[in-house]
VEXSE-895718 format. One record per atom (N, C-alpha, C): residue in one letter; y, z, x. Coordinates in steps of 0.05 Angstrom, whole numbers, padded with zeros to 5 digits, always signed. Layout:
REM VEXSE-895718
AYZX ...
END
This chain:
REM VEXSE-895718
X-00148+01677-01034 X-00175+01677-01045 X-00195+01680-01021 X-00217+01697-01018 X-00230+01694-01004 X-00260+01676-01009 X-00274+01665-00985 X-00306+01662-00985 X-00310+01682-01016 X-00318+01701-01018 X-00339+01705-01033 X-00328+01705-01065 X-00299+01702-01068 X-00292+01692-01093 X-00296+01662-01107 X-00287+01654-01081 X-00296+01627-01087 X-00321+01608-01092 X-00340+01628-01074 X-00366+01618-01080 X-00374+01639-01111 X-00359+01649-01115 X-00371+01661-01145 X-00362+01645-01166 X-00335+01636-01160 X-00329+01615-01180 X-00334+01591-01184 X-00353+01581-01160 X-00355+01558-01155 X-00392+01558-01170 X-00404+01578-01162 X-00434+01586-01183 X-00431+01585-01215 X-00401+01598-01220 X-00402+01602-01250 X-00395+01578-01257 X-00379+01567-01240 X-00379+01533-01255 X-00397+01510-01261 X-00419+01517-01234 X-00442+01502-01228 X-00456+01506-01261 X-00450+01533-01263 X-00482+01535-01286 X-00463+01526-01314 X-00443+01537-01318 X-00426+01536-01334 X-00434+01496-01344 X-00432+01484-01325 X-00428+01453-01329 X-00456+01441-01338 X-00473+01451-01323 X-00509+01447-01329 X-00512+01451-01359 X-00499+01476-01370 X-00509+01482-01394 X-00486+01467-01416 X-00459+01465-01415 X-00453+01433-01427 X-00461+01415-01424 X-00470+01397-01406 X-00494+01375-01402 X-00518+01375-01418 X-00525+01395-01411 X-00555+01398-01428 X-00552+01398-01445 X-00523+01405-01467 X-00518+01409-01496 X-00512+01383-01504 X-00498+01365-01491 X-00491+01338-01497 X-00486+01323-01494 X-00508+01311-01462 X-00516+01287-01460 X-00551+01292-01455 X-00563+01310-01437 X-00593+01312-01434 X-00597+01338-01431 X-00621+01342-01442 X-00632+01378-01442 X-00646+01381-01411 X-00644+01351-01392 X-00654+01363-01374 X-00632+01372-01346 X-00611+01374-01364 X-00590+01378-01338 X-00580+01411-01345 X-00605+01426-01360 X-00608+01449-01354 X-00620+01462-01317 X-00639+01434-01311 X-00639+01444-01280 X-00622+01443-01258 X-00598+01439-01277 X-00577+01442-01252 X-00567+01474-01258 X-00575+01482-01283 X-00564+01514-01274 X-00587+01534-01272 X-00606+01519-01273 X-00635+01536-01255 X-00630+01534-01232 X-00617+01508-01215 X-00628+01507-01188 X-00605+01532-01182 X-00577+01528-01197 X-00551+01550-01183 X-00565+01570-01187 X-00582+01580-01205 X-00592+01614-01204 X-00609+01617-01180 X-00623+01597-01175 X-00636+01603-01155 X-00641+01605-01131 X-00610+01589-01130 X-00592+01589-01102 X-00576+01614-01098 X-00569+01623-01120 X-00557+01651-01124 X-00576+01677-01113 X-00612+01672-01125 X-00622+01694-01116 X-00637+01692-01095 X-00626+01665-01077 X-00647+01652-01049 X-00617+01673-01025 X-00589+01671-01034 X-00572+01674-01023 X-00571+01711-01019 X-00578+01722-01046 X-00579+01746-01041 X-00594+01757-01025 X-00622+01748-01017 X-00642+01759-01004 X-00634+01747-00984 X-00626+01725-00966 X-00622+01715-00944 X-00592+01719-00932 X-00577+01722-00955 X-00555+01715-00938 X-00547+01680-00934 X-00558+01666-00937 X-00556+01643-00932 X-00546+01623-00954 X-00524+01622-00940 X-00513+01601-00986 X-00496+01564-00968 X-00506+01551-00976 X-00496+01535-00967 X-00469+01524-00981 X-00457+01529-01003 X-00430+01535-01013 X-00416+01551-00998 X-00419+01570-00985 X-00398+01591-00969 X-00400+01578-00942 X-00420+01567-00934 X-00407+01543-00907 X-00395+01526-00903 X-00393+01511-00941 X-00372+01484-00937 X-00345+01496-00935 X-00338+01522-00958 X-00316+01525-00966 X-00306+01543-00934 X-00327+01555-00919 X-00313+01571-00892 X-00296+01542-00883 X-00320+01523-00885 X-00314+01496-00865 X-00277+01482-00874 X-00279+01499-00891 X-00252+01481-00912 X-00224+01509-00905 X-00238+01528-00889 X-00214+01546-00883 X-00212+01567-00902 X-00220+01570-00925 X-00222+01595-00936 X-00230+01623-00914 X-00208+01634-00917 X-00220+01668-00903 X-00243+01674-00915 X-00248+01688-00900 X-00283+01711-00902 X-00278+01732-00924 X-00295+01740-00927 X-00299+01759-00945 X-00314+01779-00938 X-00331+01797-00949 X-00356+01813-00939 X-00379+01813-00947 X-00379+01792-00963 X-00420+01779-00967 X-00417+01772-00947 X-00407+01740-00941 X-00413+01716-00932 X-00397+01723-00901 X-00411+01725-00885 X-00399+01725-00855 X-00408+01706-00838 
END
């Protein structure tokens, strides 16, 4: 698996989990899959994802987003 799979699976789960939360325990743990989108479109413009630094940090190979 590389960096940039992992950080994609690791986003779809982020939001994925926000929006069961919000369905059934609080509607406000919809901002946990606002903040992943917006970490998603802070990452595209920058390059900068702080998920693809833990998981480098954890030994996952590179990919070709995240270098």
């Amino acid at each position: 698996m590389t960096l940039d799979r992992a950080v994609m699976i690791f986003a779809g789960c982020v939001v994925l989990l926000g929006i069961v939360l919000s369905l059934t325990v609080h509607p406000w743990w919809i901002g946990l899959t606002a903040f992943a989108g917006l970490n998603m479109i802070q990452a595209g413009f920058t390059g900068f994802c702080p998920a693809a630094m833990v998981f480098k940090a954890l030994g996952i190979r590179p990919g070709t987003a995240f270098q």
